[in-house]
N, C-alpha and C positions, 0 to 999 in steps of 0.2 A: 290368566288364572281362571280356572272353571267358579261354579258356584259352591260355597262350601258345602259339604253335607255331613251329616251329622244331627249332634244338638245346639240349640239357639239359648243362649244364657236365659235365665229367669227375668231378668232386665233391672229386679229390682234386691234391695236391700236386704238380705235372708236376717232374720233371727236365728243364730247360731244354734242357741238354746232349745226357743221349739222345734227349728227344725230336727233335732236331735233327737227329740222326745219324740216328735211324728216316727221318723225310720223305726225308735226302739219298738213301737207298736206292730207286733206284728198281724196282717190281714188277717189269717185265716185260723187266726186264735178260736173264734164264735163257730168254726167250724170244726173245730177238735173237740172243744165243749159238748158239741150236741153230738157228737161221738162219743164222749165218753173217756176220748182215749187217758190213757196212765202216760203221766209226764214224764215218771222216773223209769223206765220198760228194762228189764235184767239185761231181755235181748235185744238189738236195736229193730225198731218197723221202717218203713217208710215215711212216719211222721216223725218218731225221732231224728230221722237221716236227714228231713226237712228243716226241724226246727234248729237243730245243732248249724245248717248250712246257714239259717237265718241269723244265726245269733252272732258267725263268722263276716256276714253281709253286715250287718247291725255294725260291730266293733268298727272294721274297716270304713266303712264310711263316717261312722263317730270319728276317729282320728283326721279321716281327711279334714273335714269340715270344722274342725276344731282347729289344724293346722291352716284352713284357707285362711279361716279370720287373723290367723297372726300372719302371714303372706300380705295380707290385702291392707291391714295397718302397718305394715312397715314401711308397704308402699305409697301411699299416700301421707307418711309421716317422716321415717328417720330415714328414706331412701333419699328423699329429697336435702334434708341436712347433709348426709354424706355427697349427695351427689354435688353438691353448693360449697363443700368444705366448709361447712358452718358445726360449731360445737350443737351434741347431743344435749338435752335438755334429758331432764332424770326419767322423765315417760320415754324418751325416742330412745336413751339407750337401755330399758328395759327391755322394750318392742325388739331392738335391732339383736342384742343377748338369746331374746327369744326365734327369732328368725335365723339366727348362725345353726340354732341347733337344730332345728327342724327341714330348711329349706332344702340340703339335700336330698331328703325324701317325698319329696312334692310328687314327683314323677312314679315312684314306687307306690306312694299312698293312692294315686291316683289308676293304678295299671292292678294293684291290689283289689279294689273294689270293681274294676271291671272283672278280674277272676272269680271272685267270689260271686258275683250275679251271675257270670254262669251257670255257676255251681249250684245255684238259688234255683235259677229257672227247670236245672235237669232233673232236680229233685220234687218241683209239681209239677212237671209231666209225670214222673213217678206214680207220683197219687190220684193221675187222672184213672187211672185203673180202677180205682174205686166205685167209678160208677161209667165208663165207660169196657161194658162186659161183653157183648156181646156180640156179633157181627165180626166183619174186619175193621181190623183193631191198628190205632199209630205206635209207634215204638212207646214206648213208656221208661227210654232210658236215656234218651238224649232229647232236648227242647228242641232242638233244631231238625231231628229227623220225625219227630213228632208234628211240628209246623209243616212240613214236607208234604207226608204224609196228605194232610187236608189240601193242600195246594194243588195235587194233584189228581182230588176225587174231580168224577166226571159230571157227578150228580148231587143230591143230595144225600148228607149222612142219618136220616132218617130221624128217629126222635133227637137227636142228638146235634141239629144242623145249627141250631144256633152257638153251639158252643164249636163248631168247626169254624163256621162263619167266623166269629169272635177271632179266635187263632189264627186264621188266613188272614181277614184284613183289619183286624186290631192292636196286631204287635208289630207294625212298620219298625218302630223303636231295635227291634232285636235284630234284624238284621246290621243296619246300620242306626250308630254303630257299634253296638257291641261287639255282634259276631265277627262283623268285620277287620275292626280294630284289635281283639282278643286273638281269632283265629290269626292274619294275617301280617299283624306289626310287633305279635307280643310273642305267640306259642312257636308259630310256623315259620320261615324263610322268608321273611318279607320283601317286597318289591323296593325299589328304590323311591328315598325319602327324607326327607330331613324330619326332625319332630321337635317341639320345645316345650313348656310350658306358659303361660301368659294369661295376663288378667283381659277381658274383653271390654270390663266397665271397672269401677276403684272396690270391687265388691267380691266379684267371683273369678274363681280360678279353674284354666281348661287346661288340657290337651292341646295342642294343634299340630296333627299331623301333616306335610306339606308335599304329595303322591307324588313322583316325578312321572310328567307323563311327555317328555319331549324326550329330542336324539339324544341317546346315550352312544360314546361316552362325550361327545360332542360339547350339547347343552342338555342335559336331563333337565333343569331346573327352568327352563324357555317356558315350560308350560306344564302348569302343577296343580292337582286336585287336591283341597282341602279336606281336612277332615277331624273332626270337632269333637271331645270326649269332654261332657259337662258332666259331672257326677252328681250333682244338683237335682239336673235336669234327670237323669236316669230315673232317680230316687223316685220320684213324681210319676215317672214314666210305669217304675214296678210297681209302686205304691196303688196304681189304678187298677191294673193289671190285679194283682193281687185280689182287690176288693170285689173286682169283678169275680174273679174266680171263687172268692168264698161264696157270693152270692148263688149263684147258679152250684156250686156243691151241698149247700147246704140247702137249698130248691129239692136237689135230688134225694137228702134225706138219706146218705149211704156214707 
């Protein structure tokens, strides 16, 4: 088995709660303010199109993360009664009530929030327009051809190099794994795989995709690359991301 790649669980104990409240916050609010912009627009902008995506991002991972923690206590509580044939106590079968309903959607809550942060990402590239004017210019319609774009200048992008810089080597995160996991296990024909769901510590709940990278149709499964979808972890990931980007738009004053 290769090294996993991906994300690395938080390690530690989330508050549900604030983490909740952290996501509901969105970054580049302080930079719509000194815009000016109109919340309620007849017609939709670019910031519309952004904040509606946000607020799709926002929900989707509220559910997940609301659904981890009843996952994560059932596991460490009324999984083990059943697993032991031992009678449910009035909390375990509460928990476990709660867990029949939810559990089949672990996987869907979890592949939801990766759609949605695409969706997130294509929409400030969007807005990078705003003050990237001038010169040759990245696509402003997709994140990923946008990343591209910089990855490929030969030089630097002039007043602008720090925020190319930033995009080339600050979003490792979006290639893997979002794009990867998104593009090629969710939308596209995916390669051969196993995938499941699993808690890594008694706290948080991933993804884990299992690549087959041996003879097919032999042993595909001899030898298999991992690959890790922590929505936790993402959260944190966009959440930087994001704060960075307001700073430097709202730097530029446009």
């Amino acid at each position: 088995m290769n090294f996993p790649l991906g994300h690395r669980p938080l390690g530690k104990r989330p508050n549900v709660r604030n983490e909740i409240a952290r996501i509901k916050r969105d970054p580049l609010e302080p930079w719509f303010e000194v815009l000016g912009h109109d919340l309620n627009p007849v017609i939709s902008t670019d910031i519309s199109r952004y904040r509606d995506a946000y607020r799709l991002y926002f929900l989707s991972a509220r559910r997940f993360l609301t659904n981890m923690s009843v996952v994560a206590r059932y596991m460490a509580s009324a999984y083990y009664a059943r697993k032991h044939r031992v009678a449910y106590t009035s909390h375990e079968r509460k928990i476990a009530d709660k867990y029949r309903e939810i559990a089949p959607y672990t996987e869907l809550d979890i592949i939801n929030c990766l759609i949605h942060a695409r969706i997130l990402l294509d929409r400030v590239a969007a807005m990078s327009s705003r003050f990237l004017k001038s010169g040759n210019r990245p696509s402003f319609n997709s994140f990923s051809d946008h990343k591209k774009f910089f990855q490929k200048l030969s030089g630097s992008y002039g007043e602008h190099e720090p925020y190319a810089s930033y995009i080339r080597n600050g979003t490792s995160w979006f290639e893997m794994p979002l794009k990867e996991v998104r593009d090629n296990f969710v939308v596209h024909s995916a390669p051969k795989h196993m995938r499941s769901v699993v808690l890594p510590n008694d706290f948080e709940v991933e993804l884990l995709i299992l690549k087959a990278e041996g003879i097919y149709p032999e042993k595909p499964l001899a030898k298999t690359t991992p690959i890790i979808v922590n929505v936790l972890r993402m959260s944190h990931d966009i959440e930087g991301f994001l704060d960075w980007y307001c700073a430097y738009a709202v730097g530029e004053k446009v």
